[in-house]
C-alpha positions as YAML, in Angstrom:
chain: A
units: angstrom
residues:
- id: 1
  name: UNK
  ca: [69.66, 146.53, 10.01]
- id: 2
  name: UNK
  ca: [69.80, 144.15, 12.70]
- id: 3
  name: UNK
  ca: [70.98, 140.36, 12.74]
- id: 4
  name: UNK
  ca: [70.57, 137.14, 14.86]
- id: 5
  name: UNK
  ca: [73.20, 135.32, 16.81]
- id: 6
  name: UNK
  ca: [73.09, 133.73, 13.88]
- id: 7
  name: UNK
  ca: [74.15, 136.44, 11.81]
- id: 8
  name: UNK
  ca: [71.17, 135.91, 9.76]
- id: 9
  name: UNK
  ca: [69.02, 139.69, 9.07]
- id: 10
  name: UNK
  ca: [66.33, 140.46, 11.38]
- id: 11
  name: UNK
  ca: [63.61, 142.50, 9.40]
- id: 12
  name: UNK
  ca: [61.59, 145.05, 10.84]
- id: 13
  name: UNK
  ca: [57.98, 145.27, 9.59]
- id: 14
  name: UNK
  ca: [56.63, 149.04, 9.21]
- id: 15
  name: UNK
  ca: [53.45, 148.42, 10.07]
- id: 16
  name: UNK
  ca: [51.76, 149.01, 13.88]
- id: 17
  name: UNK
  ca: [50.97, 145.87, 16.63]
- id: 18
  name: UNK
  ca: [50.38, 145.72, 19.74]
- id: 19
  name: UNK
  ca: [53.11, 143.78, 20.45]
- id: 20
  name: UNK
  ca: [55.78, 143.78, 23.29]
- id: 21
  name: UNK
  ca: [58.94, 142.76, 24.60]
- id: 22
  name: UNK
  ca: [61.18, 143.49, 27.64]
- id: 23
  name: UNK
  ca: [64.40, 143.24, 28.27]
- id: 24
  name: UNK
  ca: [66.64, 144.42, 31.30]
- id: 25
  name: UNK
  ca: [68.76, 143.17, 34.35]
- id: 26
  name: UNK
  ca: [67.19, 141.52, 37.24]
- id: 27
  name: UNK
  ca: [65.75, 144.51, 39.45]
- id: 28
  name: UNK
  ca: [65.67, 146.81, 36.45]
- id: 29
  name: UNK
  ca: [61.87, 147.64, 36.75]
- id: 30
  name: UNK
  ca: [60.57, 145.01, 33.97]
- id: 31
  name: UNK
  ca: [58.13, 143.41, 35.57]
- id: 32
  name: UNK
  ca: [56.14, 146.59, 36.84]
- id: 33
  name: UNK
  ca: [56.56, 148.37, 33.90]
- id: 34
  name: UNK
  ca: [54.67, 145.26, 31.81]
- id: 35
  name: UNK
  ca: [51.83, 145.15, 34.84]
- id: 36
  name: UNK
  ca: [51.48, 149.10, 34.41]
- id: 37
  name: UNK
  ca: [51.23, 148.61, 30.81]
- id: 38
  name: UNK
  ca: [48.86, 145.70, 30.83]
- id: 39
  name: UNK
  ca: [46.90, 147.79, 32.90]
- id: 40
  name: UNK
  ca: [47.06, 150.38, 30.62]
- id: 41
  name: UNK
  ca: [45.92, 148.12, 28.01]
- id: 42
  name: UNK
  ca: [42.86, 146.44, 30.16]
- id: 43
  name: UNK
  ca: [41.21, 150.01, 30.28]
- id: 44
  name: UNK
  ca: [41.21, 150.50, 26.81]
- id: 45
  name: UNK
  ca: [39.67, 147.24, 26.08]
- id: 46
  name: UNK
  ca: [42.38, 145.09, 25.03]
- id: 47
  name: UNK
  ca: [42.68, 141.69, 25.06]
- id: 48
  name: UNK
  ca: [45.98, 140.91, 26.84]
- id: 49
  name: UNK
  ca: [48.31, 137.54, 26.24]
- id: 50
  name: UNK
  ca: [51.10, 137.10, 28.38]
- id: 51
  name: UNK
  ca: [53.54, 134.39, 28.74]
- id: 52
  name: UNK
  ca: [55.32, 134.26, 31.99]
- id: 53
  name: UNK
  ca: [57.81, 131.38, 32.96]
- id: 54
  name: UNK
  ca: [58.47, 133.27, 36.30]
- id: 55
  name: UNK
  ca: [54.88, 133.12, 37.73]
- id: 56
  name: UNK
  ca: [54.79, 136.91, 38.08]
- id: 57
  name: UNK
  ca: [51.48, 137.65, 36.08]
- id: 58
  name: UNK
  ca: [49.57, 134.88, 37.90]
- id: 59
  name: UNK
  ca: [45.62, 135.90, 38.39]
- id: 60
  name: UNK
  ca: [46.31, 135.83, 42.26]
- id: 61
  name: UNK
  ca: [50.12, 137.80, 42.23]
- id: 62
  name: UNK
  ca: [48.32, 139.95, 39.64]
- id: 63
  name: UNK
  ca: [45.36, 141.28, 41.25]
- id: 64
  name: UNK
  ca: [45.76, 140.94, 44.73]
- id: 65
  name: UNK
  ca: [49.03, 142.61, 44.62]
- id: 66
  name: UNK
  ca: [49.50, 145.27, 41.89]
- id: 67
  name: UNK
  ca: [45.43, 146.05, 41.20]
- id: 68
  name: UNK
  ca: [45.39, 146.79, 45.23]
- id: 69
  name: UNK
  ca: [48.66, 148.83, 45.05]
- id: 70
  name: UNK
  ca: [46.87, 150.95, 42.14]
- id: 71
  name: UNK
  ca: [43.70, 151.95, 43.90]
- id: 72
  name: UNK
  ca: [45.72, 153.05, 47.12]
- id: 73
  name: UNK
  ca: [47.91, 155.86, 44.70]
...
């Protein structure tokens, strides 16, 4: 069981999404582990929503960058 800062319960639904959260320190990898993943995601299809306050997922950062970096491995 989890709870808020609140202290109010959290529940956990049983059922499958596709939804996805990161957390971690600054440095800790998040940011290429959600491109890898999105990536992941594109292939099969999916339709991908992301909301980014840091301006990492831009179209420009997004495929000039990491979509270069991935047909170079």
């Amino acid at each position: 069981m989890f709870k808020d800062n609140f202290g109010n319960t959290i529940h956990l639904s049983n059922e499958p999404n596709s939804s996805v959260f990161y957390v971690g320190k600054s440095g800790s990898g998040k940011t290429y582990a959600m491109k890898s993943y999105i990536i992941e995601k594109m292939y099969e299809g999916k339709i991908i929503e992301v909301y980014d306050n840091a301006d990492s997922f831009s179209k420009e950062k997004f495929e000039n960058v990491y979509l270069n970096d991935l047909s170079n491995e």
